[in-house]
N, C-alpha and C positions, 0 to 999 in steps of 0.2 A: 504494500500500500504506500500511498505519497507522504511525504514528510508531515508532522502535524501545524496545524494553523499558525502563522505570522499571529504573531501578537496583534492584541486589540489595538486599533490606531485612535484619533481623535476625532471625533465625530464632524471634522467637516465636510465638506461637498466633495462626492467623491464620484468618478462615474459609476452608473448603473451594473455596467461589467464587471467591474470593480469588484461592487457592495457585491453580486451576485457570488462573486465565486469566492469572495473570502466566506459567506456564510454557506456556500455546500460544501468547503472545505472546515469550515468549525463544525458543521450540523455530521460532517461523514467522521469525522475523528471521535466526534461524541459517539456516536454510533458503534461504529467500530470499537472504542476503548470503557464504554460505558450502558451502552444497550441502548433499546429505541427509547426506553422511556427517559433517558436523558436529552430528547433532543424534541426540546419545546421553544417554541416560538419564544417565552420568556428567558431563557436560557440562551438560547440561540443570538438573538438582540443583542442583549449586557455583552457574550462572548465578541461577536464581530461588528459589534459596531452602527450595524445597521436598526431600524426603526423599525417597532411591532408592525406598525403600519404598512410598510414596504414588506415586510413578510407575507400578512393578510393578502395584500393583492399578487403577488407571486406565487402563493402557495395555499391552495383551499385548508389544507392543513398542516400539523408536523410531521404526520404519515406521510405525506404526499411530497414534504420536504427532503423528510429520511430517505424514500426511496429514490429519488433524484440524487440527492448524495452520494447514495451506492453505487449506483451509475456511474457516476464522474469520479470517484475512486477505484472501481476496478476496471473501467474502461481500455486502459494503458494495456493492465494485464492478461485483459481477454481479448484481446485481436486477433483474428485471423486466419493465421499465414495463408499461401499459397506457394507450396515450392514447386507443383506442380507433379506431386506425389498424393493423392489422397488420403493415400491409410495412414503416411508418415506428419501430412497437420493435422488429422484428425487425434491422435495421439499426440501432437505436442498442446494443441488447445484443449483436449479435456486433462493433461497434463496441469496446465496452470490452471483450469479452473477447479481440479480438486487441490492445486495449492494453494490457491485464495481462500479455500473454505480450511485449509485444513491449518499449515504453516503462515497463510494470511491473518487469522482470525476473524474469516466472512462466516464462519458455519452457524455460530449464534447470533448473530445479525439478519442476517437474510434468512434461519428459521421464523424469527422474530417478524422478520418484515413481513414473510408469509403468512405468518397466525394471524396477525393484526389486521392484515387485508379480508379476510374473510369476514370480518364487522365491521370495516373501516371502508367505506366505499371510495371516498377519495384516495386512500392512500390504495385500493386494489386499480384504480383506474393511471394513479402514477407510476405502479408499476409495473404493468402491464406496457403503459406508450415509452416510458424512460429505458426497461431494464428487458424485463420478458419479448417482447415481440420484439427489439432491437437486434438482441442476441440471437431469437430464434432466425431473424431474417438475414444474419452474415454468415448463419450453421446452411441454411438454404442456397444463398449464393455462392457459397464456398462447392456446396455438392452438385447447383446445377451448372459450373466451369468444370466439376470431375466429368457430369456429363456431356458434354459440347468435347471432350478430351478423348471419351471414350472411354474413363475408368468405370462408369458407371452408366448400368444398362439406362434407354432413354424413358422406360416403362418402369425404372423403380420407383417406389414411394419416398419422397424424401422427405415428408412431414412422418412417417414410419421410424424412419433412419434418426431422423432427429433426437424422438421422442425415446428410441432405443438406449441410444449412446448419455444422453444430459437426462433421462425421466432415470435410470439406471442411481445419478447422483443423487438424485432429488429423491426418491427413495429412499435409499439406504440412508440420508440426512435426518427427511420428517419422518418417515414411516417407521424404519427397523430401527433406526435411533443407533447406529450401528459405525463403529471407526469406518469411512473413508478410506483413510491409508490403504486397508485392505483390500479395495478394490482391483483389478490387473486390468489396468485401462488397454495394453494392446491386444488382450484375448478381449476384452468388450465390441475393440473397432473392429478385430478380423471377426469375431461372430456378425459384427452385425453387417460388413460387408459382405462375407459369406451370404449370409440370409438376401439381402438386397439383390443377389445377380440372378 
C-alpha cells in the first residue's frame, strides 16, 4: 500500500484535486490501519483538512468514501499486465491480489467493506462503480486480447473464467474464513484455463 497521509496542512484554499486526494489518502490509511468504522466524515475532516461540507457533496456517505479509498490504494497494485502470455498474468495479478489481502492488510478491510454494503446502499453502489466492476472489466479485457491472440477459444465464457479465478479469493476470505496463503494460484489458473478451452 502507499505511504501514509502528509500531515494535516492549514486550512487555506486549496485546489479541489488537492483536498480530494489528501482525504482518500487519510480516509484509505484509516481504513487500512484502523477499520471502516474509523473513517467518518468527522474524522476524516479534522484528519485532512478538508470541510464536513465538501465531504457531504463528494460522498453520499463514509461507506461510499471508504470504498473509493480502497480503490485509489490498491489500484497501483492490481494492474494488469499483459506480457502477452495469459496463464503467466493471470498468475502474477491474482498473485498481488492475494498479496494485498494477505501481506497488504486488505483482507479485513475489504471483508469489512463487503459486510457493510449489504445495508449500506450507498456504500454497495461505491463499490460496485469504484472497485468491483472496475476490476472485473480489466480481468475481461485482459482475457478478450488472450482471445483476439488465440490463447483462448472465441466461445469461452469469460465472465465464467472471471468469476472462477477472483470468486475462488473471495470465498475462501468471506465464506471458509480460511488462510489465503494457502491457496496454489497457478493450479487455480491452469484449472480454470483447462476448463475454459
Amino acid at each position: 500500500m502507499s505511504a501514509e497521509p502528509s500531515p494535516r496542512r492549514g486550512r487555506g484554499r486549496r485546489p479541489a484535486a488537492e483536498v480530494r486526494s489528501e482525504v482518500l489518502a487519510v480516509a484509505g490509511h484509516l481504513l487500512l490501519t484502523e477499520g471502516i468504522h474509523a473513517v467518518t466524515f468527522e474524522r476524516i475532516a479534522r484528519e485532512s483538512g478538508a470541510s464536513k461540507t465538501t465531504l457531504y457533496k463528494w460522498w453520499p456517505s463514509s461507506g461510499a468514501l471508504a470504498a473509493e479509498a480502497f480503490f485509489t490504494r490498491s489500484e497501483p497494485q492490481l494492474e494488469f499486465p499483459d506480457t502477452g502470455d495469459l496463464r503467466a498474468d493471470l498468475i502474477a495479478q491474482l498473485t498481488s491480489f492475494v498479496a494485498l489481502l494477505t501481506d497488504g492488510g486488505a483482507g479485513k478491510p475489504i471483508s469489512e467493506l463487503i459486510g457493510a454494503a449489504q445495508t449500506d446502499r450507498d456504500l454497495a453502489e461505491a463499490w460496485s462503480r469504484t472497485y468491483a466492476l472496475p476490476r472485473r472489466e480489466l480481468a475481461r479485457e485482459r482475457l478478450q486480447a488472450a482471445q483476439r491472440s488465440g490463447q483462448l477459444g472465441a466461445d469461452a465464457d469469460l465472465d465464467i473464467i472471471i468469476d472462477q479465478l477472483w470468486g475462488a479469493c473471495y470465498h475462501r476470505l468471506l465464506v471458509l474464513r480460511i488462510p489465503l496463503k494457502g491457496l496454489d494460484v497457478e493450479r487455480l489458473v491452469t484449472s480454470a484455463l483447462r476448463g475454459a478451452q
